[in-house]
Structure formats: structure tokens, C-alpha cells
SERO-358737 format. One line per 10 residues: number of its first residue (from 1); their letters; for each residue x, y, z of C-alpha. Coordinates in pm, 1 decimal. Each point is the difference from the previous one (the first is absolute). Layout:
N
NUM = A = X/Y/Z; ... .
This chain:
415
1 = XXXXXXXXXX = -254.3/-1430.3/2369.3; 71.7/16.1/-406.3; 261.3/282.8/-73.8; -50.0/188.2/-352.5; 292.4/57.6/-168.5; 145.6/156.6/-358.1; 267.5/-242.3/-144.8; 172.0/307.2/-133.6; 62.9/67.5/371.1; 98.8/-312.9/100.5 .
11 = XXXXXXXXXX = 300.4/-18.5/-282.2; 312.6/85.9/177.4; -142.0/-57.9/372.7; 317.1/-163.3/182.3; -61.5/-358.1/69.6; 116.9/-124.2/359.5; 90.3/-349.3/132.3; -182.3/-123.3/313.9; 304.1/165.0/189.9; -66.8/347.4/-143.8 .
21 = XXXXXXXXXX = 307.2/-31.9/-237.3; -43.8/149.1/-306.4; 40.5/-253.9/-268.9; -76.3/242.2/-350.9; -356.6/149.8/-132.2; -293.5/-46.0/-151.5; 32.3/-4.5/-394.9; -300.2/-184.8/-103.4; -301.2/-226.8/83.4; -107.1/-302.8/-159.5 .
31 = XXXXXXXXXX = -332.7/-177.6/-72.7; -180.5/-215.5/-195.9; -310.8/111.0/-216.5; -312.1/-219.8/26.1; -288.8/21.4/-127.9; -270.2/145.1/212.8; 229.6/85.2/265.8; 139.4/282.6/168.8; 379.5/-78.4/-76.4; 222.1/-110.3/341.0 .
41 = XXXXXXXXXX = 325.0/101.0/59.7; 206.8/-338.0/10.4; 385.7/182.2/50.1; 207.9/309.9/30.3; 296.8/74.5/-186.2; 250.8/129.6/192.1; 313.3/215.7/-117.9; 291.5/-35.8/145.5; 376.8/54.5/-158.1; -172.4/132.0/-316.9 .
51 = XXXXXXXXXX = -161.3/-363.6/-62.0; -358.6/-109.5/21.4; -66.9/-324.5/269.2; -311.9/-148.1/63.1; -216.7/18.7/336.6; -286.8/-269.2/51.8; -313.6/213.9/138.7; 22.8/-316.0/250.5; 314.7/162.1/121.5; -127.2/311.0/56.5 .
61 = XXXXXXXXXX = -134.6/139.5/389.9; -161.9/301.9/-115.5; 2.6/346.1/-185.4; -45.1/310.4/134.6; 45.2/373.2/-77.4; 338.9/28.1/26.9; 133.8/-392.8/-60.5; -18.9/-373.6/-80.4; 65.2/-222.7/233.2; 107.4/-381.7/-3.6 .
71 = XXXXXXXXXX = -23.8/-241.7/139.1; 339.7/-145.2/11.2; 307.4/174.5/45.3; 173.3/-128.1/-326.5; -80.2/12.0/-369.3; 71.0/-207.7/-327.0; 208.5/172.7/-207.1; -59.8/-218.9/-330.5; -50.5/263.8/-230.4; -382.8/21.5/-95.7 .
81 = XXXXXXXXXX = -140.0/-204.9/-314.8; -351.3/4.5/-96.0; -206.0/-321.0/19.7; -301.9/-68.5/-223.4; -358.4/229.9/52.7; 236.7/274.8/212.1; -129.0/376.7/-79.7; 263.9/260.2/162.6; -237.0/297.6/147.4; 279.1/262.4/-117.1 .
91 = XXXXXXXXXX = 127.5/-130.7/-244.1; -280.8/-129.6/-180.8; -331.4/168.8/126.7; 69.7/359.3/78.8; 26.3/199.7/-328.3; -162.2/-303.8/-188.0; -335.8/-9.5/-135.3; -341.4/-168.8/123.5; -341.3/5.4/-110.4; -223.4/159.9/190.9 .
101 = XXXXXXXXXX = -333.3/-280.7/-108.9; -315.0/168.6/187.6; 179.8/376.7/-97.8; 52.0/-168.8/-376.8; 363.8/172.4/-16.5; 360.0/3.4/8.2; 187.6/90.3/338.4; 389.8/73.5/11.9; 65.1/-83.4/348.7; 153.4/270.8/218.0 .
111 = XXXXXXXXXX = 20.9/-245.5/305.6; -130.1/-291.1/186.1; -182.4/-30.3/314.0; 47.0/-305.1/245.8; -222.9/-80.8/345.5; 113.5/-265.4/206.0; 184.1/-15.7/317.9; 271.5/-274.7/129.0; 87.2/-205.1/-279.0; -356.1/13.3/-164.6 .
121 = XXXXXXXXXX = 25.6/322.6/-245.6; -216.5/34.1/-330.1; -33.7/266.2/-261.2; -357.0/100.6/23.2; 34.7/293.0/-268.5; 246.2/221.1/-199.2; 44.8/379.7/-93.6; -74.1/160.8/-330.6; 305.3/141.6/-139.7; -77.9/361.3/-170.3 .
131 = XXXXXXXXXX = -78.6/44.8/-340.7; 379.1/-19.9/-200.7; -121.5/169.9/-267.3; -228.8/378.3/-75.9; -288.9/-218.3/-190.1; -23.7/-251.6/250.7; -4.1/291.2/294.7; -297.8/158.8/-172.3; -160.3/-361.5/-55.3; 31.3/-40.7/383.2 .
141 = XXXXXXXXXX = -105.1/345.5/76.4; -345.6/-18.8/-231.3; -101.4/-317.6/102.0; 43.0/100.4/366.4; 260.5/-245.7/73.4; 225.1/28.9/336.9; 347.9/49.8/-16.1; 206.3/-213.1/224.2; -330.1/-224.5/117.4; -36.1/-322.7/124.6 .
151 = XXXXXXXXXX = -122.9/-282.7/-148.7; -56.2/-350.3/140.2; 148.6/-214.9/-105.9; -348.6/-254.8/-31.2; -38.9/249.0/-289.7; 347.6/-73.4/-188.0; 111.4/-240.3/-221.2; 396.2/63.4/-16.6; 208.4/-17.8/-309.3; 289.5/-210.9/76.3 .
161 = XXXXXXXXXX = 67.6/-179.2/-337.3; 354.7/198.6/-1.4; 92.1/-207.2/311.5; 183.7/-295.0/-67.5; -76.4/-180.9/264.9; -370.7/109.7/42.5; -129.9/-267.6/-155.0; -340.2/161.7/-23.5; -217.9/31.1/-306.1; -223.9/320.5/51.4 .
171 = XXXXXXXXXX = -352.4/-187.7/42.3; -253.5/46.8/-263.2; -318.7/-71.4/206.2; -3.4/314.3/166.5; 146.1/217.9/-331.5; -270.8/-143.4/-187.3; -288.2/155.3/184.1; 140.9/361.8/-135.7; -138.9/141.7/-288.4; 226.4/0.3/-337.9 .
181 = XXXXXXXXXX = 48.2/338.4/-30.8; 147.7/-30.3/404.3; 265.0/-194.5/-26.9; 56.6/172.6/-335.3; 110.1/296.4/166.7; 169.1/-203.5/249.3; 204.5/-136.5/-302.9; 55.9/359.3/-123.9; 105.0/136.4/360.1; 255.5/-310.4/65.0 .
191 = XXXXXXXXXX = 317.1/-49.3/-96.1; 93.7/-219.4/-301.4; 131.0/-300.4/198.4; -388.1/54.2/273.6; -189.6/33.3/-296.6; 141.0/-344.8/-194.7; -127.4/-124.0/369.0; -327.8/107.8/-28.1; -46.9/-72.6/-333.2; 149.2/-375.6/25.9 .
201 = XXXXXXXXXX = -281.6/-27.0/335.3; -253.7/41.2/-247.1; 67.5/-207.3/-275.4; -175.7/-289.6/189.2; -304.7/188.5/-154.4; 80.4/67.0/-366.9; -325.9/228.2/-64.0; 125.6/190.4/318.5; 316.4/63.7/-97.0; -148.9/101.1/-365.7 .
211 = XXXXXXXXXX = -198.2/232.4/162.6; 279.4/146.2/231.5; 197.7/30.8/-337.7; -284.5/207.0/-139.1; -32.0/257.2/254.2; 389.1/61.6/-4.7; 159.3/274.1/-167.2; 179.7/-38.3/-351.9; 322.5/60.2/129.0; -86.4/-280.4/279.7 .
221 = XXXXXXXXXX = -172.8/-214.9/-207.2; 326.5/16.7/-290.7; 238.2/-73.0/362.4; -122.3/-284.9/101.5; -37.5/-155.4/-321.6; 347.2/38.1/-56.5; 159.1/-255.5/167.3; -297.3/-262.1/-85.7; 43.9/-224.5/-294.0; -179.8/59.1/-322.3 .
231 = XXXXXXXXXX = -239.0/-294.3/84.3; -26.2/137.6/363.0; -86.2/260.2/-58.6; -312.2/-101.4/-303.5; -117.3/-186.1/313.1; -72.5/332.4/151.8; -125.9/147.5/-327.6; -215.3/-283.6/-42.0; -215.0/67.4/301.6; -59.1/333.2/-45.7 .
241 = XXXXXXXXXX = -258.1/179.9/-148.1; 87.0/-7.0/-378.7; -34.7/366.8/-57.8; 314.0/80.7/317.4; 167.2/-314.5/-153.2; 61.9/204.7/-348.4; 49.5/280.0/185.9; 301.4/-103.2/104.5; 125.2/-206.9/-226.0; 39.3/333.6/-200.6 .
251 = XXXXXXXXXX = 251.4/105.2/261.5; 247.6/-277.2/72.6; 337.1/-32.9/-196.3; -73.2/-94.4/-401.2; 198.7/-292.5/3.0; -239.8/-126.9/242.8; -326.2/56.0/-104.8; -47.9/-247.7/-248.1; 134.2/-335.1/199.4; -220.6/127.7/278.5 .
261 = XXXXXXXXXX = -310.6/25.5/-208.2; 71.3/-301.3/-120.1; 36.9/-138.1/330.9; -390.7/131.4/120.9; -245.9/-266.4/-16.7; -156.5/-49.9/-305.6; -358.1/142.2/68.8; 173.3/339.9/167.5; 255.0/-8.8/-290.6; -280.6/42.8/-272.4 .
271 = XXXXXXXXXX = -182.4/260.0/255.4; 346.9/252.1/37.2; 95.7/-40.3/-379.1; -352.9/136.6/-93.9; 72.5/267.6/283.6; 365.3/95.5/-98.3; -78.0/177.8/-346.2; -216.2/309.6/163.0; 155.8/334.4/122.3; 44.6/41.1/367.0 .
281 = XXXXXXXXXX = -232.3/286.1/47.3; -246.0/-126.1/-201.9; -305.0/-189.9/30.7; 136.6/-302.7/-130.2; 299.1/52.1/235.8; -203.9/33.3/291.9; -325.0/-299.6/-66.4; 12.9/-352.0/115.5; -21.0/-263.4/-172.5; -188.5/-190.5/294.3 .
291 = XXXXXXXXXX = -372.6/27.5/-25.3; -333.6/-152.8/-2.7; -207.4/-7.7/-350.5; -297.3/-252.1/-77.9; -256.4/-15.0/-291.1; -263.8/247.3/86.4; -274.4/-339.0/-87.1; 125.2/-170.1/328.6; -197.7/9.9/320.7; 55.4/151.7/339.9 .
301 = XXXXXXXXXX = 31.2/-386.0/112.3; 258.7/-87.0/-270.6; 205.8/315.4/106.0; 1.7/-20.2/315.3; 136.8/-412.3/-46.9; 213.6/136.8/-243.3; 165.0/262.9/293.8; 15.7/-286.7/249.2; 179.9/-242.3/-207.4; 290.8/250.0/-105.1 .
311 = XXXXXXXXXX = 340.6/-107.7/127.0; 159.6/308.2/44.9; -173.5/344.1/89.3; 3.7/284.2/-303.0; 172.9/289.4/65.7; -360.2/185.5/13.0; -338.5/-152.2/131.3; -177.6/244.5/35.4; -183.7/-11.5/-314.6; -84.3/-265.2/-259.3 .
321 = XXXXXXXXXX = 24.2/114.3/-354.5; -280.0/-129.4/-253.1; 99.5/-129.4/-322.1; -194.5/-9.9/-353.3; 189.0/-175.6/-247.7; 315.4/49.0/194.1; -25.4/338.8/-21.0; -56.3/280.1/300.0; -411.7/41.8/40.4; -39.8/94.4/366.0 .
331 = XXXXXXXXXX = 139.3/-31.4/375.2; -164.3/-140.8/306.6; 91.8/132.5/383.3; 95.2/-334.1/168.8; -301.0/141.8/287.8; -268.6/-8.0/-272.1; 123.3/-351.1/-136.0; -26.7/-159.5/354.2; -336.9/199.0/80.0; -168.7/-119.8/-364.5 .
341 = XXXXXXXXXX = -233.1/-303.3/-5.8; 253.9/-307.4/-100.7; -236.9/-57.1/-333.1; 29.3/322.2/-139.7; 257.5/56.0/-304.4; 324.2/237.9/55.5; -125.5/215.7/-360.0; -325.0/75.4/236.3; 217.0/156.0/281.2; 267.1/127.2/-143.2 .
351 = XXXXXXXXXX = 42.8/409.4/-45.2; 25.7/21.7/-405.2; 238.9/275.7/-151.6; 269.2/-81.0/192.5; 328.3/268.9/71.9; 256.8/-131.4/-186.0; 312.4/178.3/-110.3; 299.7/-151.4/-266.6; 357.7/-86.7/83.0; 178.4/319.6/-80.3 .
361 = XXXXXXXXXX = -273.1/235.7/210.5; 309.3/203.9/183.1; -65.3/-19.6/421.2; -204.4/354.8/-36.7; -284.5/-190.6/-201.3; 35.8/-270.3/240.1; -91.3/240.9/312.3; -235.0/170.9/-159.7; -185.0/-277.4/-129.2; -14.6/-219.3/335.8 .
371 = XXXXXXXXXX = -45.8/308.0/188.4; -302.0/175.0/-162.3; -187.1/-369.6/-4.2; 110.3/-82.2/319.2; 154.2/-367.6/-93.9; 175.0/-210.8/174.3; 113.4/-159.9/-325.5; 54.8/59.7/-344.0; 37.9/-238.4/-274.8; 258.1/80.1/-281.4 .
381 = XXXXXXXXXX = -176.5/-133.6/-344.9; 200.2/2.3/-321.9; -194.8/95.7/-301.3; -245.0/-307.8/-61.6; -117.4/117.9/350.3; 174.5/-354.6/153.7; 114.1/70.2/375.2; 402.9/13.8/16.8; 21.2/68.9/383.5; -146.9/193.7/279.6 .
391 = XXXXXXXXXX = 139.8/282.4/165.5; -88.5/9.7/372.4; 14.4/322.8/229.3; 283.6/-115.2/212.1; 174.1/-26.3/-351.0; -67.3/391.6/-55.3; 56.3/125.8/304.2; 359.8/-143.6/38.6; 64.4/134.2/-358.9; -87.8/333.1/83.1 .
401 = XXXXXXXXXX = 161.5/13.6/354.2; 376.4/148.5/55.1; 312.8/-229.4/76.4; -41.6/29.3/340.5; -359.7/-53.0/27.2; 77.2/-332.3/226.6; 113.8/199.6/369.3; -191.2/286.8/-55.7; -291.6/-182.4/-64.7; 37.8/-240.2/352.0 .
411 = XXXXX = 131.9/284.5/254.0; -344.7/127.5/-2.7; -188.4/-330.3/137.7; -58.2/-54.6/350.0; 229.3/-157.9/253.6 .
């Protein structure tokens, strides 16, 4: 029958030699993290004469409530080294992080949980520590979070990059399937050293980890940029949206902000330098410079190619703005474009008199505007009526939310 055990109650159990000698006690347990697997317990280290020695889990009879046992009555006393892949359960794993994938969190780990019986023992889950801190209490506490559960461990991913000897790169398959803004928070919950982790897992995916970078907080965003190179960190710049991309480039050290815009590529260079001369709060602070515009004299057909054949995705598709002589004559919902007959001509669909507002409209004139015409979108025109950017809702919202819109915001979804 498989016993159930806390490790934290298993540190400091005497260990006994097949002859019921007491030989030292428990000070640790050792595994090796693989992926997919419920980690087993390969050794025990054993304390005796204020040293650490190292126990084979082949040498060991069986634990119980009150003791190890051995199975030989004498012990090597080499003093313990670490060989490549080993995770220490003390040590390492209790009051370390892991990320909780399916919960799409952070979990300090209070304690670990093995199963097993003879010399068979795995950890099947661990213990949430409590919150450390009063915001991340009340996080917990709105978004009906248990203090002190357990988790399985199918559910973690661990973050062992501190471990020398772990030899384990935190796996991106699994972290991918979260959404940005997730492992954004992740980031912003973890320390520095688990958040360079997470961050380094994703930079397999470059638009990923632009995306992660977007949905950080300044004060994140400015911290892990730090320590990046100036060209490092224009390749995250470069993938993200050009409007965030200025955005922050406003904020990082001045000696720095020309070799890294220097450093974007080309076609996101030219996009952020038209970006970086507008006022924060102000229409021209907040628009894109991503969007879709086509002569209003092209058909549905042509349009529609036109959509298909784009390499990259704008930052809004949700409408298609008409064009007269390069300047702003009307917008087209996306739904009507791919509900019209493919001959007819984008001036016959499109809703003339377009909302438009100029570059130095302050955020109150953007609400307003987007609000009373319900939109989705609104194009920023300079004074020949010629379409500068778009400003998308998302855009407003975030403008017009608090600092600490992020946790607020996520303690009231579902569990």
C-alpha cells in the first residue's frame, strides 16, 4: 500500500541501519526533473557529524512515520557532491517558485508531497506557500484562491534555472499555450533571477516574447531590458507593435535610446520615429501606425487578395479604411467587406464621413469620440485629411486604467 507523506516531515526523521543503529537524519531528498514525469526520489542525504553524505534510494528498506530505514548497517561517509540534473527537494524546491500552467500562475512552494512505498517514492504534488506580501493576500483572497492547497504536480512546470546542476531549461511547449498577458504576470510575480527564466523560455518565439514584453509593466518592462544589450534588446522592440515599441523607448536610460533605435529593423525604425514625436496622452501618443488603407476604386476581390497576401498582421483588422487621393474618404467593417459581392468597389461600401480626430486630441476627446460612435477604431488624420495611425479600444482603455489595473482586473475571472 502507497504511504502519503509531507517532505517537510520527513526532514530530520532519524535514519537507522538494518541493525536498528542510528546512523544520522534525514536532511534532504534528491531527484531528477523530467519532463512529463512525476519526479522520483533517487537518494537521501543524511546528516551526520554536522556533514551532509549521500544515501542511494537503492539502499534504502523503507520509511515510515517515525524513521528511515536501510538496508545495510553501514554508510559512506564521502561528503555529498552534486552530480549533473540533481534537484535537492529542500534545498531547492520548497520556498522556490513553479508555474502553476492549467491555473496560469505563480506558486511559492510551502512543501512537497511524495507517494511511494519501499524504495519507489515520487512527488505527486506540492503546497502553496501563503501570500508574502498584503497585495498578493488580497489577489489570492478575490480570486478565490486556497491558501496552503495542493497542486499536482502534472500541472507544474518548476523553476530550477538557479540550480547549478539542474541542467533543465524550463520547456517552452507547454508555456507557450498561455496567453501573453499570463505569463506576463507570471514575469511580474517572479523573482528577477525566475523571471530572466521565463523570459529566456520564450525567446524561441520572438513575437511571443514581444507580446509578453507588451503586457508587462514599465517598471518590468525597463528591468529586464537592463541587462540586455542595446541590439538585444531592438530585437524585442522590433517585434512589437510599433506604437508599445515608442512607448518605451521614451523610458529607458538616454544614452540608450538612440543606438537602440538604431538597432530596430529598418521598416519598424521608420514606423517608431514617426511615433516618438506625439505626447503620451495624446492621440498621436496612443494610434498605431499598423493599419489597413486601399484606394476606395478597388474591388471587394482585390481587397480581400490584398488582406491574404500581407506578411505580417496590422495591429487592427477590423476595418479597412477607403482612400481617395490618399486621403481619409470612408471605413469598411471587415464583416461587410467579406459579406459584399467580390465585384463591387470599396467607395460603394464604405460608410462616408468618417470619425476622425488629429494628433494632439487630449485622451478626453479620444473617449468621447470612440464612445458616442461606438468604434472600435479611430484613425488620426493630419490636416490634408491623410491617415497617420489608428487608435484601437484596447489602446484607450489601458490609457485610462490605474497602475494596477493588471491583478485587479484577473482576480475577478473564474477558476
Amino acid at each position: 500500500m502507497q504511504l502519503r507523506v509531507y517532505f517537510s516531515q520527513v526532514v530530520g526523521r532519524p535514519v537507522l541501519a538494518r541493525m536498528g543503529d542510528r546512523v544520522g537524519a534525514v536532511a534532504d531528498g534528491i531527484v531528477k526533473l523530467v519532463d512529463g514525469s512525476m519526479p522520483a526520489l533517487t537518494g537521501i542525504l543524511l546528516r551526520v557529524e554536522n556533514r551532509d553524505v549521500f544515501v542511494s534510494i537503492d539502499n534504502v528498506a523503507k520509511l515510515t512515520d517515525s524513521a528511515l530505514h536501510l538496508s545495510r548497517n553501514k554508510v559512506d561517509m564521502r561528503t555529498f557532491e552534486r552530480r549533473p540534473g540533481e534537484v535537492l527537494l529542500a534545498r531547492d524546491v520548497r520556498g522556490g517558485a513553479v508555474i502553476d500552467v492549467e491555473g496560469a500562475r505563480l506558486v511559492r512552494v510551502r512543501d512537497v508531497v511524495l507517494e511511494g512505498e519501499g524504495k519507489l517514492w515520487r512527488v505527486v504534488a506540492v503546497v502553496s506557500a501563503p501570500p508574502t506580501t498584503f497585495t498578493t493576500f488580497f489577489k489570492g483572497l478575490f480570486g478565490a484562491r486556497q491558501l496552503n492547497e495542493e497542486i499536482p504536480w502534472s500541472r507544474l512546470e518548476p523553476l530550477v534555472g538557479h540550480v547549478p546542476s539542474a541542467g533543465l531549461l524550463l520547456p517552452f511547449g507547454r508555456l507557450s499555450k498561455l496567453h501573453p498577458a499570463d505569463i506576463a504576470d507570471i514575469v511580474e510575480q517572479a523573482r528577477h533571477e525566475e523571471g530572466e527564466q521565463i523570459l529566456s523560455a520564450v525567446q524561441s518565439d520572438r513575437e511571443l516574447e514581444a507580446d509578453v514584453f507588451e503586457e508587462m509593466s514599465e517598471d518590468k518592462q525597463l528591468e529586464y531590458l537592463k541587462d540586455r544589450s542595446n541590439e538585444e534588446a531592438a530585437t524585442v522592440l522590433s517585434n512589437m507593435n510599433p506604437d508599445d515599441a515608442a512607448d518605451l523607448l521614451t523610458k529607458v536610460d538616454q544614452e540608450r535610446r538612440k543606438p537602440m533605435l538604431e538597432a530596430l529593423e529598418p521598416d519598424q525604425e521608420e514606423k517608431v520615429r514617426a511615433l516618438l514625436g506625439y505626447g503620451e496622452d495624446s492621440a498621436g501618443g496612443l494610434m498605431s501606425n499598423e493599419f489597413l488603407a486601399l484606394p476606395e476604386e478597388r474591388t471587394v476581390a482585390e481587397a480581400i487578395e490584398h488582406i491574404r497576401r500581407l506578411e505580417e498582421e496590422p495591429h487592427i483588422l477590423t476595418v479597412v479604411y477607403a482612400l481617395q487621393e490618399g486621403k481619409l474618404s470612408g471605413a469598411i467593417p471587415i464583416a461587410r467587406l467579406f459579406r459584399a459581392d467580390s465585384a463591387d468597389r470599396l467607395k460603394d461600401l464604405v460608410e462616408r464621413e468618417p470619425v476622425a480626430l488629429y494628433p494632439d486630441a487630449d485622451l478626453p476627446s479620444v473617449a468621447v469620440e470612440m464612445t458616442d460612435y461606438n468604434l472600435s477604431a479611430l484613425p488620426v488624420v493630419d490636416q490634408d485629411y491623410k491617415i497617420l495611425g489608428v487608435i484601437t479600444y484596447d489602446d484607450l482603455i489601458e490609457a485610462m486604467l490605474p497602475e494596477d489595473w493588471r491583478w485587479r482586473g484577473r482576480s475577478h475571472r473564474p477558476s
